[in-house]
N, C-alpha and C positions, 0 to 999 in steps of 0.2 A: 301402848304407845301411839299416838299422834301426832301427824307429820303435817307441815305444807311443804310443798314441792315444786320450784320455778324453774320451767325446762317448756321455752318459748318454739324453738324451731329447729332446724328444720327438720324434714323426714327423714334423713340418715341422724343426724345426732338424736332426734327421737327417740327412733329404734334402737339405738345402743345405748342410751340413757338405763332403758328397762331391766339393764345389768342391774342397777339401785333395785328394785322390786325383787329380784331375786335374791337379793342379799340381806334380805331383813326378815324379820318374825314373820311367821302366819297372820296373825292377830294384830298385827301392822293397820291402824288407820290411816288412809294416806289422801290428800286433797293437793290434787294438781291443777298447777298454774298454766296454761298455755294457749297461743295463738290461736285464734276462729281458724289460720288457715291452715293448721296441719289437726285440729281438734279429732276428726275424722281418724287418726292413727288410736286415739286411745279410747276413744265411747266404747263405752262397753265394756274395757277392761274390767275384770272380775278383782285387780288387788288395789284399785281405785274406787275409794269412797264416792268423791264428788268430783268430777273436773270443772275446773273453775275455767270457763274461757273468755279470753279477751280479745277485743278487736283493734287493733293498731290505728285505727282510723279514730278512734277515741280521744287520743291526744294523751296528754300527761294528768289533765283532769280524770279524765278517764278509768286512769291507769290507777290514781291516788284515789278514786270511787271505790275498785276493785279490792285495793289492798286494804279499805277504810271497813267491807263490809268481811271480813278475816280474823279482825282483830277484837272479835265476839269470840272465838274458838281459845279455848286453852292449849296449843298446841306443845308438846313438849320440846319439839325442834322445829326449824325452818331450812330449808337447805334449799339451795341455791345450784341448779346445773348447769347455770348459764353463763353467769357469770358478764355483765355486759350493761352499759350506766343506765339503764334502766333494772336492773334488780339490782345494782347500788343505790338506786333512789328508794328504792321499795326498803331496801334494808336500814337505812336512814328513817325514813317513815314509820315504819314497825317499830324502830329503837326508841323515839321519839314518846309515841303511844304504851310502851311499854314504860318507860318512865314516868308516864301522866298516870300509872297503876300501880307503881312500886312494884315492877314485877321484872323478870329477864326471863328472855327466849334465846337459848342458844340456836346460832347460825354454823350453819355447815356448809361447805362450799368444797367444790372442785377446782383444782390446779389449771390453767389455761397453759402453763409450760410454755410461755412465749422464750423463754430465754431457749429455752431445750430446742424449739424450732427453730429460732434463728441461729444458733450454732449448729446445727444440721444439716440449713440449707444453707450456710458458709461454707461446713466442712465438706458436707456430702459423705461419698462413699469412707472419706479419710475420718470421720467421725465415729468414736467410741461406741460401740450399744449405750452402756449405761451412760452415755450422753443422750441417745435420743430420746424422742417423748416416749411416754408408755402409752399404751392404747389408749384410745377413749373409752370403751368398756370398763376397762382396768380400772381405771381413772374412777369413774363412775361408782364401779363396786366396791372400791375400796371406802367410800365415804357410805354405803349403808351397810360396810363390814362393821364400821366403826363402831355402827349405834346400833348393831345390834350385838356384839361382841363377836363374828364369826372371826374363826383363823385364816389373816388372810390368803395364805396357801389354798384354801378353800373357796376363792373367789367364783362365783358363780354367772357363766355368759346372760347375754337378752336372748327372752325369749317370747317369742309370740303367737297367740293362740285364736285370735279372732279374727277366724276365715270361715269362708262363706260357698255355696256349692259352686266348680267351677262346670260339671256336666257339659252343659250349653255349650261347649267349645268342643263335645265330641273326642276328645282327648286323651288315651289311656296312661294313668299313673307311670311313670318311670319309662315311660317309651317318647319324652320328648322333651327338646330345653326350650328355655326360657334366653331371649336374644335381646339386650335392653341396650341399642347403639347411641342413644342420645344423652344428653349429660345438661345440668341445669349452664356449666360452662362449658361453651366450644370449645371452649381452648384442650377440652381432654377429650376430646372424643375420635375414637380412631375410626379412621373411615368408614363410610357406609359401602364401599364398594369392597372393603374389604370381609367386612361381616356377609355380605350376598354369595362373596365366592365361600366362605367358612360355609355357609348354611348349606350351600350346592354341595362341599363337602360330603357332608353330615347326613344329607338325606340321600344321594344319589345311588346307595344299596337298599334303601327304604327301610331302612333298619333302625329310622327314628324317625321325630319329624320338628319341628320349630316352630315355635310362636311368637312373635313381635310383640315386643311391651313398650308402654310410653305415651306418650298423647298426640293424637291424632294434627296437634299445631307441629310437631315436633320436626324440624328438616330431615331431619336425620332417618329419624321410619318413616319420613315419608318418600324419600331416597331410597331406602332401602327396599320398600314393598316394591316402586318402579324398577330395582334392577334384578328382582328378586321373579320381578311380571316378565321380564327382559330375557331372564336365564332358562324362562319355564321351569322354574323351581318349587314347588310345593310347599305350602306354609301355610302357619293361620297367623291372626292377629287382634290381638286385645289395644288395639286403638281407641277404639270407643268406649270402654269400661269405666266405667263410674262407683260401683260398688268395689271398695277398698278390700273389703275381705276376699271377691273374687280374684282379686288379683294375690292377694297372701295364697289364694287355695292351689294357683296354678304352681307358683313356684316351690308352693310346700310336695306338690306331687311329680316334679320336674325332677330330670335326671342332674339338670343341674343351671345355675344363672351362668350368661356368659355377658360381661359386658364392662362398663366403669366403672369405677368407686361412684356408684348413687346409692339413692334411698335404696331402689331396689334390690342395689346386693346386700346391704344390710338385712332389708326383710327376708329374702331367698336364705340367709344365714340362721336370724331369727325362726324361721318356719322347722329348719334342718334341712336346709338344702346345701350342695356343698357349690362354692363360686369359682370361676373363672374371671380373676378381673383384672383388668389392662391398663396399667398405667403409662403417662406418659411425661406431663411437668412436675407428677408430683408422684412420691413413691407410699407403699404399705409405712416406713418407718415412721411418716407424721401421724401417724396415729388411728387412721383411717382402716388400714387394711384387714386383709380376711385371717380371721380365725377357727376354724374350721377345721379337722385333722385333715381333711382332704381335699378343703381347699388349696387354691394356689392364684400365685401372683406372678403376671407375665408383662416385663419389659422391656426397655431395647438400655443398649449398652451403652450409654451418649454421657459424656464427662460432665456436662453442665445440670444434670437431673439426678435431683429437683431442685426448680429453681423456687418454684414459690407454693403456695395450697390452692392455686387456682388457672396460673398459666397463663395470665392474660396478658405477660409480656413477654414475647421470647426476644431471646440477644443473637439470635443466628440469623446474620444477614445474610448468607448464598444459602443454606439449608436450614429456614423455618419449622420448627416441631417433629425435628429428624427426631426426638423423642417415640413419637408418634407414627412415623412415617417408615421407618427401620426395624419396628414388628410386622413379621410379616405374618400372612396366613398360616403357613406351614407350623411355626412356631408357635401361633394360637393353637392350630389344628392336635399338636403333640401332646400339647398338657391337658384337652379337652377330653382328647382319646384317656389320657390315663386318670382323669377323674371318672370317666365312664366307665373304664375295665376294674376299676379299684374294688 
């Protein structure tokens, strides 16, 4: 069997995309479509034929180049994990081309469950389970459960294997977490003064020790190493990392991610790490959160949450992102302890 495969961005829906890979044949040929700027997550893979990368600055010419030079392969499906009017256009184009041969390619496509979300973030907590969305992994493996007949009872998570030495960082296996405070959106990111006093925590019997993940632009670690210089706390930090796999190898060897729903906790997952993640406008039920038997998910009790997938309006005019503000350390500190003793 041969695939193309359109799964554009970003670095967490990447990573849990990869649920599809696992749910198909060995002998699976598979040619993925995706952005120059996450391309870095899949080079390499071993159950990818070719990755086809594209650059967004191409424009729609570009983009119809890309899909123009595709359409040589006999592929037996085409699926779609994006879902988004640019691989509606592509699928138009393809259909198009595919009638100029007398031929059909079945498309396969993922649910976006926009209704599922927005009755969710109407009802909130007063919302059914089988109302809300089902995971995005779910999601994901159910459509290469399809084609390749597995039972979906059998659904198979993401999983990620290409990591790279992290030595260099002097760091022993299972004797330290991973602290990732920054988030592509502010609006979810719980304090950096609060993550400094967790870390003081966590090392102050020296019974482990912490490293900062995230990029060196980032406010947030960069707040954080300054309160972290301030406490005389002990830490390392992968600010400056560049090799993708170094960064999969730490958290693959980490006691555990402590941080947002980002990329990184998805990959901390991917690797077999278990997570600590802290919501705050938006919760695990849209689809995001951790799966992990020993993960866990930590919020605060605020009636309006979740209000949206991104946070970037709150309606609390005397108490702003009390979502956020009303976890406190201790309550981090509890569940982190019992992913640690577990």
């Amino acid at each position: 069997m041969k695939l193309l495969v359109i799964r554009m961005s970003s670095l967490g829906d990447v990573l849990l995309s990869l649920a599809f890979l696992e749910n198909l044949p060995a002998d699976t040929k598979v040619d993925w479509i995706i952005s120059s700027s996450f391309a870095f997550v899949l080079k390499g893979h071993p159950r990818i034929r070719n990755l086809i990368i594209f650059d967004k600055k191409e424009g729609i010419q570009g983009w119809l180049k890309l899909l123009k030079l595709t359409t040589n392969e006999n592929y037996d499906a085409r699926v779609d994990l994006h879902v988004t009017l640019r691989t509606k256009i592509a699928r138009a184009y393809l259909l198009f081309h595919d009638l100029l041969k007398f031929q059909f390619t079945p498309w396969r496509s993922i649910s976006k469950e926009r209704t599922k979300t927005l009755v969710y973030l109407m009802l909130k907590r007063l919302c059914p389970k089988a109302w809300r969305p089902v995971p995005l992994w779910r999601r994901v493996a159910r459509v290469g459960a399809t084609l390749s007949a597995n039972k979906m009872s059998m659904l198979k998570p993401p999983v990620y294997t290409q990591t790279a030495s992290s030595e260099k960082y002097g760091l022993k296996p299972k004797q330290y977490f991973c602290i990732a405070p920054a988030s592509r959106w502010k609006t979810k990111e719980w304090d950096a003064r609060h993550y400094a006093l967790l870390c003081h925590h966590l090392v102050k019997n020296k019974e482990a020790s912490v490293i900062i993940l995230g990029r060196i632009t980032d406010a947030a670690c960069i707040k954080m190493v300054e309160l972290l210089t301030i406490y005389k706390t002990p830490f390392f930090q992968a600010l400056e990392e560049t090799d993708f796999g170094v960064t999969a190898d730490l958290l693959k060897n980490a006691i555990a991610y402590i941080g947002g729903d980002t990329g990184l906790a998805h990959l901390s997952e991917a690797v077999g790490t278990p997570v600590v993640m802290i919501f705050g406008p938006t919760r695990p039920e849209l689809g995001f959160g951790p799966w992990r038997e020993k993960s866990v998910a930590v919020n605060s009790d605020v009636f309006c949450s979740p209000c949206s997938k991104d946070g970037r309006i709150c309606f609390r005019i005397t108490d702003p992102y009390a979502c956020l503000s009303r976890i406190s350390v201790d309550s981090v500190l509890v569940q982190v302890k019992k992913v640690w003793l577990s």
